[in-house]
C-alpha positions as CSV (number, residue, x, y, z in Angstrom):
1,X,-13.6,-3.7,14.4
2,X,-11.1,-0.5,14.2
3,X,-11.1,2.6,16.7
4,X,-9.5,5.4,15.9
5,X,-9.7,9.3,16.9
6,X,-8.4,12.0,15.1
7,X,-4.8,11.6,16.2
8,X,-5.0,8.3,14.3
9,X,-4.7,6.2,17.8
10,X,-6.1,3.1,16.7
11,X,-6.6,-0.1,18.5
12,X,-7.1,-3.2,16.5
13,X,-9.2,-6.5,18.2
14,X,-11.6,-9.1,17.6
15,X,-14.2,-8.2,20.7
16,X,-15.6,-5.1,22.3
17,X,-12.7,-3.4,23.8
18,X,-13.0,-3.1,27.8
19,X,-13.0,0.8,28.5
20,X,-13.1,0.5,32.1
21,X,-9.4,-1.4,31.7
22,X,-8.6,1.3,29.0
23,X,-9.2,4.2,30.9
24,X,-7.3,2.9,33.6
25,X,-4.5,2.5,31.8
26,X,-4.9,6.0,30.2
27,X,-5.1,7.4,33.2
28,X,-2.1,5.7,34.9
29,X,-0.2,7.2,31.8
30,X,-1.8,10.6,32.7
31,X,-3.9,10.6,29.7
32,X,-8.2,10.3,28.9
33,X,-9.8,9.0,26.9
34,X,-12.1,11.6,24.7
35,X,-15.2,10.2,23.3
36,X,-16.1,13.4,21.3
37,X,-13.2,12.2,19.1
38,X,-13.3,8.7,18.7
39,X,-15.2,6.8,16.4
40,X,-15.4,2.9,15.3
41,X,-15.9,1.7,11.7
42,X,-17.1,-1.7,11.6
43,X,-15.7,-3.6,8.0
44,X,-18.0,-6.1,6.2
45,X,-17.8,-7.1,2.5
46,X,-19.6,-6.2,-0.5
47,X,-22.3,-8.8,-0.1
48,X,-23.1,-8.2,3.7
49,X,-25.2,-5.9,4.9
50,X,-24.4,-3.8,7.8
51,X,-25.6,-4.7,11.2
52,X,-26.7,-2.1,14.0
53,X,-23.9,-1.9,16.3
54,X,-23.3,0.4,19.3
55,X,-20.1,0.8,21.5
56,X,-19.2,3.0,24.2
57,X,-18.6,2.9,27.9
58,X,-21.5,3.5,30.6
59,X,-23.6,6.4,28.9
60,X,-21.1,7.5,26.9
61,X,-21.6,6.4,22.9
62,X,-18.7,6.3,19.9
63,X,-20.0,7.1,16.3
64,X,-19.8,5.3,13.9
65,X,-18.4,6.5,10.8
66,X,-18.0,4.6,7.0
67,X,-14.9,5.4,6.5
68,X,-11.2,7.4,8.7
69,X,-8.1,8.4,7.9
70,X,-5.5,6.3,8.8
71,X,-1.8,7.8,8.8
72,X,-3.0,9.3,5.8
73,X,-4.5,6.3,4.3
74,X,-8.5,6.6,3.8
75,X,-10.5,3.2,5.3
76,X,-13.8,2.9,4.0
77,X,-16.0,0.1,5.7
78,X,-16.4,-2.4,2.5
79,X,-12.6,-1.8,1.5
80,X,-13.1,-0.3,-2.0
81,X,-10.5,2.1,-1.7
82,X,-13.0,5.1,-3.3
83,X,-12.1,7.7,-0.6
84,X,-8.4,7.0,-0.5
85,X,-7.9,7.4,-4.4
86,X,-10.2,10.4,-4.1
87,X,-7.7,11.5,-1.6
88,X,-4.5,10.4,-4.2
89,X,-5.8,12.1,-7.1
90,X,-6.1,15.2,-5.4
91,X,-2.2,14.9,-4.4
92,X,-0.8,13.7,-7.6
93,X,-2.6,16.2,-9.6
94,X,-0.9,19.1,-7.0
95,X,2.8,17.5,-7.2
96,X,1.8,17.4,-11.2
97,X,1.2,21.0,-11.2
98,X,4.7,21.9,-8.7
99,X,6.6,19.9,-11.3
100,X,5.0,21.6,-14.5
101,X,5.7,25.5,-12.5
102,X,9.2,24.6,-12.0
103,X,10.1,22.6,-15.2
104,X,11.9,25.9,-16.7
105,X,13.6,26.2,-14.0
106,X,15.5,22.7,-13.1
107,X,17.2,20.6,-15.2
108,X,16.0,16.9,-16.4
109,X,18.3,15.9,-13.5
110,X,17.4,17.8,-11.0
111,X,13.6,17.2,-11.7
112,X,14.2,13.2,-11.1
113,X,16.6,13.5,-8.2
114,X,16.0,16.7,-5.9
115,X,12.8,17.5,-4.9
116,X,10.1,17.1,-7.7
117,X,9.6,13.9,-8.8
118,X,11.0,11.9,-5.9
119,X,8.0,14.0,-3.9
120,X,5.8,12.8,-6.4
121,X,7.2,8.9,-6.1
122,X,6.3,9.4,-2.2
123,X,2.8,10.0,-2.5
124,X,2.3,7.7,-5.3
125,X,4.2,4.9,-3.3
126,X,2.8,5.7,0.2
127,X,0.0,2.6,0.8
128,X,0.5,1.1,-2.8
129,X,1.2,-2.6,-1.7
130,X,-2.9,-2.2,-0.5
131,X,-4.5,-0.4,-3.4
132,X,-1.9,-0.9,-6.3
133,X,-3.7,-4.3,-7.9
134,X,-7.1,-2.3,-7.8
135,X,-8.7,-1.4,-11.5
136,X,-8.8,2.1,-9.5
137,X,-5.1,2.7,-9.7
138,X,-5.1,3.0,-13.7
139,X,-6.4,6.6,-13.1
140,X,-3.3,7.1,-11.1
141,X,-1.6,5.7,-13.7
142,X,-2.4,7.5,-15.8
143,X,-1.5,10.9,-14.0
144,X,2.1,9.5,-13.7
145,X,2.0,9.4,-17.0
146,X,0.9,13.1,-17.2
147,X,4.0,14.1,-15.4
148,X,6.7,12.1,-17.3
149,X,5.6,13.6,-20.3
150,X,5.9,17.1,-18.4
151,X,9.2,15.9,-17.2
152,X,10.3,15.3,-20.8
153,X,8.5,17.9,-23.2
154,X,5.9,16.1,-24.4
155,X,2.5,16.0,-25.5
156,X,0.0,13.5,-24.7
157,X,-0.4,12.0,-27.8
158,X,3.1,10.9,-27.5
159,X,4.0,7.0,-25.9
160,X,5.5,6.9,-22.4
161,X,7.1,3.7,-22.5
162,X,10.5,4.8,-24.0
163,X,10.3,8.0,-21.6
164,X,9.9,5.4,-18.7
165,X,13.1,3.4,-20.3
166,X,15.1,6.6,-20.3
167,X,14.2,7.9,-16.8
168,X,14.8,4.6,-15.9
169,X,11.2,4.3,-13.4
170,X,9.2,1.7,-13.6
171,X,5.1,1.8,-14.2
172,X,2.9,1.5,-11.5
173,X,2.4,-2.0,-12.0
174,X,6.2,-3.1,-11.3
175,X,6.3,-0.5,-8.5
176,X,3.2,-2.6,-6.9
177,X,4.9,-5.2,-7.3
178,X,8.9,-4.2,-6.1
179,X,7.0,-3.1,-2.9
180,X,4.8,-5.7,-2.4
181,X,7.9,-7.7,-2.3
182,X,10.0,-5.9,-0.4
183,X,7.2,-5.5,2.4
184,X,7.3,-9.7,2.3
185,X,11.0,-9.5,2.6
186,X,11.4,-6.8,5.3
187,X,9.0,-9.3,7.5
188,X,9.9,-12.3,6.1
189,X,9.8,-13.9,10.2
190,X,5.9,-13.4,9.7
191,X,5.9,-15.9,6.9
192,X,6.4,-19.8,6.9
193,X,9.2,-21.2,4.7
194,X,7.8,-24.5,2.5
195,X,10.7,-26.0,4.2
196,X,9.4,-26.4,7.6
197,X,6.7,-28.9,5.9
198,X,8.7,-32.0,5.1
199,X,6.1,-33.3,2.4
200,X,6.5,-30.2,0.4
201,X,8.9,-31.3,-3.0
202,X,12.5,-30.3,-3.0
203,X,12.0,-27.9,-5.4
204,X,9.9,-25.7,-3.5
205,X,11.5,-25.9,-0.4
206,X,13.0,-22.8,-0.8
207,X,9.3,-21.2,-1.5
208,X,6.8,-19.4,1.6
209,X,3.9,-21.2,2.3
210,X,0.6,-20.7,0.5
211,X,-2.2,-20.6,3.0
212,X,-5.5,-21.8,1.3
213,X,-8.6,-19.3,0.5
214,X,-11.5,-19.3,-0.9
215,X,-12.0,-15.3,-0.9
216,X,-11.5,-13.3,-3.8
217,X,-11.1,-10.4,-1.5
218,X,-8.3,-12.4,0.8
219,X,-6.5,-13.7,-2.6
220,X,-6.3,-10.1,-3.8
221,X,-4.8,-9.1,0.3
222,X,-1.4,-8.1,0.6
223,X,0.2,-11.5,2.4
224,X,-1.6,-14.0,-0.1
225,X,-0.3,-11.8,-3.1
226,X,2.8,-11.1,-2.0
227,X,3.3,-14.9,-1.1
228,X,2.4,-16.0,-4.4
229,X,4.6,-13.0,-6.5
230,X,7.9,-13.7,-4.5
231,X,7.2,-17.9,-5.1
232,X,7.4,-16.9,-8.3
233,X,10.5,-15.2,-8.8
234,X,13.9,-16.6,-9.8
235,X,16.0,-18.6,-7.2
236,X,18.8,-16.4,-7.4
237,X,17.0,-13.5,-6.6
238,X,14.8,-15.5,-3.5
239,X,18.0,-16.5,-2.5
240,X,18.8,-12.7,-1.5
241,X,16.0,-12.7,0.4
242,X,18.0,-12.8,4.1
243,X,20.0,-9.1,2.6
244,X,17.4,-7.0,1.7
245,X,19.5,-4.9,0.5
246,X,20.9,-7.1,-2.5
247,X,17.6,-8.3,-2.9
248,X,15.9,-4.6,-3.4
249,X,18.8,-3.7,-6.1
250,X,18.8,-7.5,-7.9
251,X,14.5,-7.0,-7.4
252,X,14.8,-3.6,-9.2
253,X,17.0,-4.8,-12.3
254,X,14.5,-7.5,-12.5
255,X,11.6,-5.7,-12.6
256,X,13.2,-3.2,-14.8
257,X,14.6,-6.2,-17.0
258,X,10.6,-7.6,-17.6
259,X,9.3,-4.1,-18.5
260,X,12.1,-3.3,-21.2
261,X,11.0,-7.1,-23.0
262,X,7.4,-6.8,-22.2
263,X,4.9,-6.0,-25.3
């Protein structure tokens, strides 16, 4: 379960939450708690249906609501992501249109470095290491696309991929993946190390620990994923792993490496 109001205070737990221990607390810290604002979204899967559910505190009920914004991240209750890209397209198109009214007015370099594109790379990067594996995200593909070739003069019929090589940014598939990476990295102390099991081979000691699933929807999660993408890398780039910086710049040339020999 997930309550959040429409500050985006959220409190994450596994049982009913006890108000009478919350509102203490708020009140010790001179705040209240507002129940016109809050809401709950209960998650399920696909397959399951949703179950009547009703919390609150004495008389007092919260809705409940199918999906929230999060920090500007949209939550629906089954996890598809629909709301959020909604929420993306709308975004990307504008920064699309801010880059295409000020085109005549920048240079190529200023375009990539200053202020358009690198707004752009923020919203398009903002949440990607949950939504960038989804069949969704070749829409927003495809509008990062749009703006390279408004970047570079070009019409749509024309290919991207050498425009990409020459801006030197990588498509949104490497981006997933250079973040997903660097999100493993950055808490790398949340991970187990193969090496910690003694009857894991030599070879793989170096490697994090694959938990088991039987979930499409866990395998497809952020952890497994990311798991499974860094065991896969080169040792000399794992082994970079404890600087994170030197592993982000020897990540990127990889990355950047694959796409330049890929199809």
């Amino acid at each position: 379960m997930l309550l959040a109001d429409d500050t985006s205070v959220l409190v994450a737990h596994t049982d009913f939450i006890d108000f009478k221990t919350l509102n203490k607390w708020f009140k010790v810290n001179l705040l209240s708690l507002n129940f016109n604002k809050m809401h709950f979204t209960y998650f399920t899967t696909m397959r399951n249906k949703m179950i009547g559910l009703n919390v609150g505190y004495k008389d007092k009920l919260i809705s409940n609501i199918s999906h929230t914004n999060f920090f500007g991240i949209f939550l629906d209750s089954k996890l598809t992501w629909s709301n959020h890209f909604e929420l993306l397209t709308t975004k990307l198109t504008t920064a699309c249109y801010l880059i295409r009214t000020v085109k005549s007015y920048m240079s190529e370099s200023a375009l990539k470095n200053d202020l358009p594109l690198p707004f752009f790379h923020s919203i398009l990067s903002y949440g990607i290491i949950f939504w960038g594996n989804l069949s969704q995200s070749l829409t927003t593909f495809k509008t990062l696309r749009k703006v390279i070739r408004v970047m570079m003069g070009h019409s749509n019929k024309n290919s991207c991929r050498n425009l990409f090589k020459i801006l030197y940014i990588l498509p949104l598939k490497y981006q997933y993946i250079f973040h997903l990476l660097i999100f493993v990295v950055n808490n790398k102390d949340d991970f187990i190390i193969n090496a910690d099991d003694y009857n894991i081979l030599i070879r793989q000691k170096c490697n994090l620990h694959l938990p088991q699933a039987n979930w499409a929807i866990f395998q497809n999660g952020t952890c497994y994923l990311g798991i499974k993408i860094f065991n896969s890398l080169p040792t000399e780039i794992k082994d970079l792993s404890d600087s994170p910086n030197k592993f982000k710049i020897a990540l990127n040339l990889f990355l950047f490496t694959l796409f330049l020999y890929s199809g």
